[in-house]
N, CA, C and O atoms as a CHARMM CRD file, in Angstrom:
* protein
*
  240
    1    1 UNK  N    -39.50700  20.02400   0.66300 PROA 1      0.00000
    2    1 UNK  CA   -38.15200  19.51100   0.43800 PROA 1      0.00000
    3    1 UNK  C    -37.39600  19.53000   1.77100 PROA 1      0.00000
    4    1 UNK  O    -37.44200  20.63500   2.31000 PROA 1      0.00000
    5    2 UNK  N    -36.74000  18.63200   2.41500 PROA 2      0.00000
    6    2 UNK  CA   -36.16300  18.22800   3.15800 PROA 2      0.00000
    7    2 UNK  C    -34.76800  19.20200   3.17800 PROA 2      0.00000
    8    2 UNK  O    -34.28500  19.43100   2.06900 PROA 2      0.00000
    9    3 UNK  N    -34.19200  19.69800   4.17900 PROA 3      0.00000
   10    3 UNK  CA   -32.92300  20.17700   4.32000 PROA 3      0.00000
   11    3 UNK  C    -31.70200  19.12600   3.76100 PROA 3      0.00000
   12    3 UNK  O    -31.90900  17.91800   3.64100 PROA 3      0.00000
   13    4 UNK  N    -30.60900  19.66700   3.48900 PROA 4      0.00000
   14    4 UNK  CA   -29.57800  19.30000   3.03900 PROA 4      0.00000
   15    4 UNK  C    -28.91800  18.31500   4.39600 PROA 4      0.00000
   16    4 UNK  O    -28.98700  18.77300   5.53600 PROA 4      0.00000
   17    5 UNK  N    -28.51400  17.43700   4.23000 PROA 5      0.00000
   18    5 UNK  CA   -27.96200  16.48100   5.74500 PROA 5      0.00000
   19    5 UNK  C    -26.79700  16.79100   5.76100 PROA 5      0.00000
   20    5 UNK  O    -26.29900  16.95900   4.64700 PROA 5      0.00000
   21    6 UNK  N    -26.15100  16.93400   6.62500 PROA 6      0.00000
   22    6 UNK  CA   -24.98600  17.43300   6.98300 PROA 6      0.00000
   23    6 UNK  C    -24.21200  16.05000   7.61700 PROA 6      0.00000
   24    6 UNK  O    -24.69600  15.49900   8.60500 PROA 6      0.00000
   25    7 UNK  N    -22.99900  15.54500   6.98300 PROA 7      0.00000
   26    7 UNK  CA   -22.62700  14.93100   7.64500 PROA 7      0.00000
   27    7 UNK  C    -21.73100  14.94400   8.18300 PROA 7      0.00000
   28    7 UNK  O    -21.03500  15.87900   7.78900 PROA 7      0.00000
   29    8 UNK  N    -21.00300  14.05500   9.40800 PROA 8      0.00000
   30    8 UNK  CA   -19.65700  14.70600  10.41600 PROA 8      0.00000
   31    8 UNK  C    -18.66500  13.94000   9.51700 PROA 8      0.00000
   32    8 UNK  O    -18.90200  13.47900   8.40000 PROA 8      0.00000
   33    9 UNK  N    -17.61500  13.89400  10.14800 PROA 9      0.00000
   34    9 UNK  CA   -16.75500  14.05000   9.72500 PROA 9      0.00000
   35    9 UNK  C    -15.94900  12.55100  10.36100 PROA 9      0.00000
   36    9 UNK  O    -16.35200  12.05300  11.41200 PROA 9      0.00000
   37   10 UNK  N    -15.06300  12.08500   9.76500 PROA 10     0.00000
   38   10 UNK  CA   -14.53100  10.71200  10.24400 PROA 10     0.00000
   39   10 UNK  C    -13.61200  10.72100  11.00400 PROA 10     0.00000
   40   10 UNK  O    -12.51800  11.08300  10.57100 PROA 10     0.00000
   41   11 UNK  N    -13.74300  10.35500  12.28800 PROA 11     0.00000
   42   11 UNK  CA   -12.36100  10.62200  13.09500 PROA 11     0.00000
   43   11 UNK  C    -11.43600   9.99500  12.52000 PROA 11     0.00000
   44   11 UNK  O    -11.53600   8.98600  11.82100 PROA 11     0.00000
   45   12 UNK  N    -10.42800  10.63500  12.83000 PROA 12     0.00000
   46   12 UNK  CA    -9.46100   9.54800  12.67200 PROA 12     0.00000
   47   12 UNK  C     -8.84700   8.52000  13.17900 PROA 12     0.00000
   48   12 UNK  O     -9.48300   8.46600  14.23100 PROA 12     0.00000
   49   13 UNK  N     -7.83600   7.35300  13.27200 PROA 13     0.00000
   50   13 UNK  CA    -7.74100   5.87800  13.44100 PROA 13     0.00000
   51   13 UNK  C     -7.24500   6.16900  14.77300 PROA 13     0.00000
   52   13 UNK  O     -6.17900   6.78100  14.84300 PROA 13     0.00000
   53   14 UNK  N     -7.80200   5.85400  15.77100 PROA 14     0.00000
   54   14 UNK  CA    -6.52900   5.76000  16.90100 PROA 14     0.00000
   55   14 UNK  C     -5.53000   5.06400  16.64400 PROA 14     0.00000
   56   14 UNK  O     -5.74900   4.10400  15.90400 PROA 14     0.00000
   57   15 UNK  N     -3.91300   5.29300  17.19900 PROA 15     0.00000
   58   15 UNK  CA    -2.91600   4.30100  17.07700 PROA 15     0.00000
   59   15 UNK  C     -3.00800   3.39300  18.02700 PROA 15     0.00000
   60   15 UNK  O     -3.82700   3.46300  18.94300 PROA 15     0.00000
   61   16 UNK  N     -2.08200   2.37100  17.86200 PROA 16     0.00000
   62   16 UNK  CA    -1.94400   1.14500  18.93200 PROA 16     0.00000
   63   16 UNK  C     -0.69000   2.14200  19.76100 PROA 16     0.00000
   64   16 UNK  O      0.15800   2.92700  19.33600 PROA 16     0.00000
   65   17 UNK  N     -1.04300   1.69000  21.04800 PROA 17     0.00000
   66   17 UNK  CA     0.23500   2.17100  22.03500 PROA 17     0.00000
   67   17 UNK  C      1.52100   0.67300  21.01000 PROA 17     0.00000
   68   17 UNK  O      1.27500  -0.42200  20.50200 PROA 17     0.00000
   69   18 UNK  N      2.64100   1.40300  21.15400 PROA 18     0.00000
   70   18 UNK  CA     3.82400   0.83200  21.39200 PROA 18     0.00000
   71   18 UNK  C      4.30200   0.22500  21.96100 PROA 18     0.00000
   72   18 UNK  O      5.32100   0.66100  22.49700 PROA 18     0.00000
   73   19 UNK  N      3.92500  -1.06000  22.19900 PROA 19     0.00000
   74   19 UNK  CA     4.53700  -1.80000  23.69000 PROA 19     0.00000
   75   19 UNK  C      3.30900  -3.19200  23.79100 PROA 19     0.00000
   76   19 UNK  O      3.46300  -4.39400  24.00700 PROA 19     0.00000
   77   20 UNK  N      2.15900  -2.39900  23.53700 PROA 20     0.00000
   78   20 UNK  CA     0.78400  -2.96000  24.07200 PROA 20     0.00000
   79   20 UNK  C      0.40100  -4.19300  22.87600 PROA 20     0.00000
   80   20 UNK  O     -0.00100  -4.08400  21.71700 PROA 20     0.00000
   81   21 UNK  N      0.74900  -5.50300  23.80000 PROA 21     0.00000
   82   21 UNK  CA     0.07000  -6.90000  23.06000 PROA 21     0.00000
   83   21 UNK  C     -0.93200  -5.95200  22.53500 PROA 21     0.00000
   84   21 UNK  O     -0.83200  -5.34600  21.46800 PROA 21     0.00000
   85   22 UNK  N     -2.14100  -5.85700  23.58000 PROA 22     0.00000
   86   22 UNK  CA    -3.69300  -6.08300  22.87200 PROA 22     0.00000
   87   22 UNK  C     -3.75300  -4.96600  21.58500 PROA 22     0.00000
   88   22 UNK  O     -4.34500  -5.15800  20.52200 PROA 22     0.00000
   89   23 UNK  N     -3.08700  -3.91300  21.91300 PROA 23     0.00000
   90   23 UNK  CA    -3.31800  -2.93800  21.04000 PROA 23     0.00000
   91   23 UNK  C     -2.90800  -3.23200  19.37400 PROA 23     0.00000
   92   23 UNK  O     -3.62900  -3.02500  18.39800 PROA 23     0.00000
   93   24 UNK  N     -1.66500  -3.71900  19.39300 PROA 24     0.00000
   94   24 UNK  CA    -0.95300  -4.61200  18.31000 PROA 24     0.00000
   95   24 UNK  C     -1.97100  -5.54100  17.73600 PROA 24     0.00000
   96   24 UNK  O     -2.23400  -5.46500  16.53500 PROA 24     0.00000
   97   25 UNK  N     -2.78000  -6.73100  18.79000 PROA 25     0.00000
   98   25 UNK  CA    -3.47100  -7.76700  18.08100 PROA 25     0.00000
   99   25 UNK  C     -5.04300  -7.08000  17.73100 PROA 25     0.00000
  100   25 UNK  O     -5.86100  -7.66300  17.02000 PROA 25     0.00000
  101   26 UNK  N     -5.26800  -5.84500  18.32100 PROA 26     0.00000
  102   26 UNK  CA    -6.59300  -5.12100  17.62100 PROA 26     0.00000
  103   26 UNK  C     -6.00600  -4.86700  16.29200 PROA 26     0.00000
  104   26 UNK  O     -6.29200  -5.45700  15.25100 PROA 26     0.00000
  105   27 UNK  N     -5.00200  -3.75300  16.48300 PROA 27     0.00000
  106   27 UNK  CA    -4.55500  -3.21500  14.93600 PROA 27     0.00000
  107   27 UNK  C     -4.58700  -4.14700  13.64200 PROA 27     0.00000
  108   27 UNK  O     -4.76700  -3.89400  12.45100 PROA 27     0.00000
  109   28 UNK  N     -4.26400  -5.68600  14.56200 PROA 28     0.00000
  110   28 UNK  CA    -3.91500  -6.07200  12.92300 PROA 28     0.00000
  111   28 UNK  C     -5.17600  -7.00100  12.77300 PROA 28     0.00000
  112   28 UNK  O     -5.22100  -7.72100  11.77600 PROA 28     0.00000
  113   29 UNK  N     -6.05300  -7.03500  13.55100 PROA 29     0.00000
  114   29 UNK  CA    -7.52800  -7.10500  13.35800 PROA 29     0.00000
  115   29 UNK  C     -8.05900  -6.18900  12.34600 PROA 29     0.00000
  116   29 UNK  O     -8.73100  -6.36700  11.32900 PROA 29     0.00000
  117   30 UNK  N     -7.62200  -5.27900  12.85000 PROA 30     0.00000
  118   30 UNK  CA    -8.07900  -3.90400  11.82400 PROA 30     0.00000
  119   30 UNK  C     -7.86800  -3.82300  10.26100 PROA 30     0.00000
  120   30 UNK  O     -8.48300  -3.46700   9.25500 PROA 30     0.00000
  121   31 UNK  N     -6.46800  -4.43400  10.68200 PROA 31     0.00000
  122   31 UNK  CA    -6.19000  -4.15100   9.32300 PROA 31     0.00000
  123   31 UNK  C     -6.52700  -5.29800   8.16000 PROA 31     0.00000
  124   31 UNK  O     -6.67600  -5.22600   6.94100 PROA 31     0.00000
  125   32 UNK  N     -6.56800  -6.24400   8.99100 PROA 32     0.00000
  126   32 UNK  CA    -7.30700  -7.48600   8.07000 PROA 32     0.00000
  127   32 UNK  C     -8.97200  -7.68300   7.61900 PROA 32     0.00000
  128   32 UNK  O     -9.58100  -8.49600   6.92400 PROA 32     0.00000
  129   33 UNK  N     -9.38000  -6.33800   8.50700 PROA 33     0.00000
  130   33 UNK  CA   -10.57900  -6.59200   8.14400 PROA 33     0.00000
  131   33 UNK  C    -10.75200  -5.31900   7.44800 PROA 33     0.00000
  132   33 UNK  O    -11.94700  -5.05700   7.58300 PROA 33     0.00000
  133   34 UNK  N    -10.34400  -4.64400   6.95800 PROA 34     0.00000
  134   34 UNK  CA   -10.02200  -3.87200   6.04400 PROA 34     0.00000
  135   34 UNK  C     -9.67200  -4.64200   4.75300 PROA 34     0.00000
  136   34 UNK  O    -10.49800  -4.83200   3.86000 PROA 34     0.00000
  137   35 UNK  N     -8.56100  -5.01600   4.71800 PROA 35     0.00000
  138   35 UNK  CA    -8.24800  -5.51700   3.76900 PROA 35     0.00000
  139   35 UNK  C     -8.94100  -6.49600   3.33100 PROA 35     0.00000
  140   35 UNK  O     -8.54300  -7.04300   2.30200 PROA 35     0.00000
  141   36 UNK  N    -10.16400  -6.98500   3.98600 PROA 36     0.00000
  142   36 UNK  CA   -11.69600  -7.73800   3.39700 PROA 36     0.00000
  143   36 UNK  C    -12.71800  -7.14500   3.06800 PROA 36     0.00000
  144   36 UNK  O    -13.65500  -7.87800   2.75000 PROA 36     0.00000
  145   37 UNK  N    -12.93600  -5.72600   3.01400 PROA 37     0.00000
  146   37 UNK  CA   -13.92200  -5.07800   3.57600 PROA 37     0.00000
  147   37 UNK  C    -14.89400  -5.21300   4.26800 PROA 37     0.00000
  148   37 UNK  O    -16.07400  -4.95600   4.02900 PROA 37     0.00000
  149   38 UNK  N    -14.30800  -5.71100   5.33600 PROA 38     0.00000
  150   38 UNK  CA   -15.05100  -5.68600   6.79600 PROA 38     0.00000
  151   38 UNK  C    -15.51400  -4.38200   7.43300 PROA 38     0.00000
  152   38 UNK  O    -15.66800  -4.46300   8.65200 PROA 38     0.00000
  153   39 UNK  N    -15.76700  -3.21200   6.88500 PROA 39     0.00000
  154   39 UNK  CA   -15.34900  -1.87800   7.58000 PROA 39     0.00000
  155   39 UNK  C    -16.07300  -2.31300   9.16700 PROA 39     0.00000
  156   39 UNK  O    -15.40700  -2.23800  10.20000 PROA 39     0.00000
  157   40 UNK  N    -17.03800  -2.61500   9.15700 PROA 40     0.00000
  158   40 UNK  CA   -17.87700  -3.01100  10.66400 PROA 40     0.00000
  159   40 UNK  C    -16.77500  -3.90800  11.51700 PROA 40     0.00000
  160   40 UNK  O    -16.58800  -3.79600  12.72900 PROA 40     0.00000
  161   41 UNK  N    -16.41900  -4.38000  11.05700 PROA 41     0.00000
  162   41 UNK  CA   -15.15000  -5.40100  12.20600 PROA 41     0.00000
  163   41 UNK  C    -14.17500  -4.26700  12.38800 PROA 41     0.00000
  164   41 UNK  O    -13.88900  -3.87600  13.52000 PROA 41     0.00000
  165   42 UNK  N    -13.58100  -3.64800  11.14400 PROA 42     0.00000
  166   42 UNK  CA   -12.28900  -2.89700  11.29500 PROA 42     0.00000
  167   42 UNK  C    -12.73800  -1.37500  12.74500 PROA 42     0.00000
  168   42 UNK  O    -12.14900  -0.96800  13.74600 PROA 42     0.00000
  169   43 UNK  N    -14.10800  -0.99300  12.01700 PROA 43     0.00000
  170   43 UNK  CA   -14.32600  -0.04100  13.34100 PROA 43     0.00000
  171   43 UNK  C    -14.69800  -0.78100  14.51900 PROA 43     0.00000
  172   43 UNK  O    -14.74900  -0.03700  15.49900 PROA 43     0.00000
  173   44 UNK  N    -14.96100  -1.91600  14.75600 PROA 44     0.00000
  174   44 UNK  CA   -15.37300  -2.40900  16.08200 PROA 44     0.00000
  175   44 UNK  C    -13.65500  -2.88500  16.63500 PROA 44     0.00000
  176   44 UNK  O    -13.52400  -3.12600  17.83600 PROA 44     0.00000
  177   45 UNK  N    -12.84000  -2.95700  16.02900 PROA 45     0.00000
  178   45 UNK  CA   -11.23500  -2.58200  16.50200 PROA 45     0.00000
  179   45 UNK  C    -10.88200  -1.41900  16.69300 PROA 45     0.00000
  180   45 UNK  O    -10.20200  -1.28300  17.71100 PROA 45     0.00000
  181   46 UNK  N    -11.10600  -0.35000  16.01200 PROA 46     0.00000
  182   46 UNK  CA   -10.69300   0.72600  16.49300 PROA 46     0.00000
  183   46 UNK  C    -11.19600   0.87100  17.55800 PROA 46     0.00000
  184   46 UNK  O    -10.39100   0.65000  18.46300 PROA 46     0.00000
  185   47 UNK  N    -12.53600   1.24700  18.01200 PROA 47     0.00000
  186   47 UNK  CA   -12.94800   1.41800  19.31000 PROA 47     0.00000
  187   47 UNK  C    -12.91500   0.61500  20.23200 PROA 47     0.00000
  188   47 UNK  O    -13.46800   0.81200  21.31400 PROA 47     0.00000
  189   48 UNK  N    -12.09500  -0.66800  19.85700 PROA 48     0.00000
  190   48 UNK  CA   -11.45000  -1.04900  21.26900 PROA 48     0.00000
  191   48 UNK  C    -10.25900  -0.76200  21.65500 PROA 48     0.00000
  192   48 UNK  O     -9.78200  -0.80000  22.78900 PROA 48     0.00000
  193   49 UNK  N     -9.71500  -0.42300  20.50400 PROA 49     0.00000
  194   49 UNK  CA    -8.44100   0.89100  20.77500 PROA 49     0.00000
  195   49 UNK  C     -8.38000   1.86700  21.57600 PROA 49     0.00000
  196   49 UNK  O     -7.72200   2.09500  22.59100 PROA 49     0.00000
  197   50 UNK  N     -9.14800   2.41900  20.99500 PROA 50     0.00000
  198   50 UNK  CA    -9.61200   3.71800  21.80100 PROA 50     0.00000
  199   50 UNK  C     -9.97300   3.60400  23.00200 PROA 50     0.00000
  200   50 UNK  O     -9.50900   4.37600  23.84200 PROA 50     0.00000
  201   51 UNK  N    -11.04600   2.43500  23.41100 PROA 51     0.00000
  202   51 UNK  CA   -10.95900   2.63600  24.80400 PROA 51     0.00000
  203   51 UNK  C     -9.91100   1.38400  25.30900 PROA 51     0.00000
  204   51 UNK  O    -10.80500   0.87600  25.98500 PROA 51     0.00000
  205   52 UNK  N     -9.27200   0.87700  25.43700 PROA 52     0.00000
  206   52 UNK  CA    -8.48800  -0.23000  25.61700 PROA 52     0.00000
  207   52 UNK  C     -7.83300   0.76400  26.61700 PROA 52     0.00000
  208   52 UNK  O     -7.60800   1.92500  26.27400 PROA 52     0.00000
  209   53 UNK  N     -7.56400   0.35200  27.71600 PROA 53     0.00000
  210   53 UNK  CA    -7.13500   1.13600  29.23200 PROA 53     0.00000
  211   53 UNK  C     -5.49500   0.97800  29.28800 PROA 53     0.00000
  212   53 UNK  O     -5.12000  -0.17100  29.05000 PROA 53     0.00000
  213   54 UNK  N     -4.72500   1.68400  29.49000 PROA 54     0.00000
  214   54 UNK  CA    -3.13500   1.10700  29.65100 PROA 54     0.00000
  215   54 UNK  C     -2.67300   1.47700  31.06900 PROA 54     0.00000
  216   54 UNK  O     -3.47000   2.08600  31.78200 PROA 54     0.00000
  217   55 UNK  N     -1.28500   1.11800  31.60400 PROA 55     0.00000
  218   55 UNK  CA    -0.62500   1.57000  32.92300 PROA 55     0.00000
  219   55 UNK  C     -1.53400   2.49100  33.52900 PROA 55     0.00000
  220   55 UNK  O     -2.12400   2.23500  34.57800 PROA 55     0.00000
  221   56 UNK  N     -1.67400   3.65900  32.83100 PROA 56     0.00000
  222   56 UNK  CA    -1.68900   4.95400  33.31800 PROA 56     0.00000
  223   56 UNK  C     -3.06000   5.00100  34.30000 PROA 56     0.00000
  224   56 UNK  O     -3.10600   5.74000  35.28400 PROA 56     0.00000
  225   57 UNK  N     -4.31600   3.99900  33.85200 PROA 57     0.00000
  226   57 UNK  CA    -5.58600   4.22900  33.83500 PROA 57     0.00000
  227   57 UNK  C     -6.62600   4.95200  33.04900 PROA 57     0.00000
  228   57 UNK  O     -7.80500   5.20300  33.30000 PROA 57     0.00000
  229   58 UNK  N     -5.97500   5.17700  32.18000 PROA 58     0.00000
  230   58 UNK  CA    -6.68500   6.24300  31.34500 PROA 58     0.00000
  231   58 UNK  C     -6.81600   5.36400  30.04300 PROA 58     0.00000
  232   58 UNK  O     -6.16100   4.45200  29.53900 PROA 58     0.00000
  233   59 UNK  N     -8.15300   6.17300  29.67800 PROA 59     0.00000
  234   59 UNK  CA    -8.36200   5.83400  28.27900 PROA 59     0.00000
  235   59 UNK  C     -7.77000   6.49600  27.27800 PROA 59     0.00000
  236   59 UNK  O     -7.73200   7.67700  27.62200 PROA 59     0.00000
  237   60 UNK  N     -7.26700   6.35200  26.17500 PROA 60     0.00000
  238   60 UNK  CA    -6.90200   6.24500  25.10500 PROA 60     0.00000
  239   60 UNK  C     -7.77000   7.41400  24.47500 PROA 60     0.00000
  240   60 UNK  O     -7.68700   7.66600  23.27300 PROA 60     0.00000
């Protein structure tokens, strides 16, 4: 018998910066593909969230 699988845990959503076109036109990517159940589109928006670079140079 195989061990029990352990699975992680779901990060949670990055936000869109405040200010940020791209971040805004990911989010509502997100959210439309959600609201299709797209989950594969909706996470391939988040993680361009996440790394989507702002002023600072830094990632998200």
């Amino acid at each position: 018998m195989d061990p029990p699988a352990h699975l992680m845990s779901v990060p949670e959503l990055p936000e869109p910066v405040e200010g940020c076109g791209v971040c805004q036109a990911l989010d509502a990517q997100r959210r439309e593909a959600r609201g299709r159940g797209d989950y594969s589109a909706a996470t391939d928006a988040s993680v361009e969230i996440r790394r989507h670079p702002h002023a600072t140079g830094t990632l998200r």
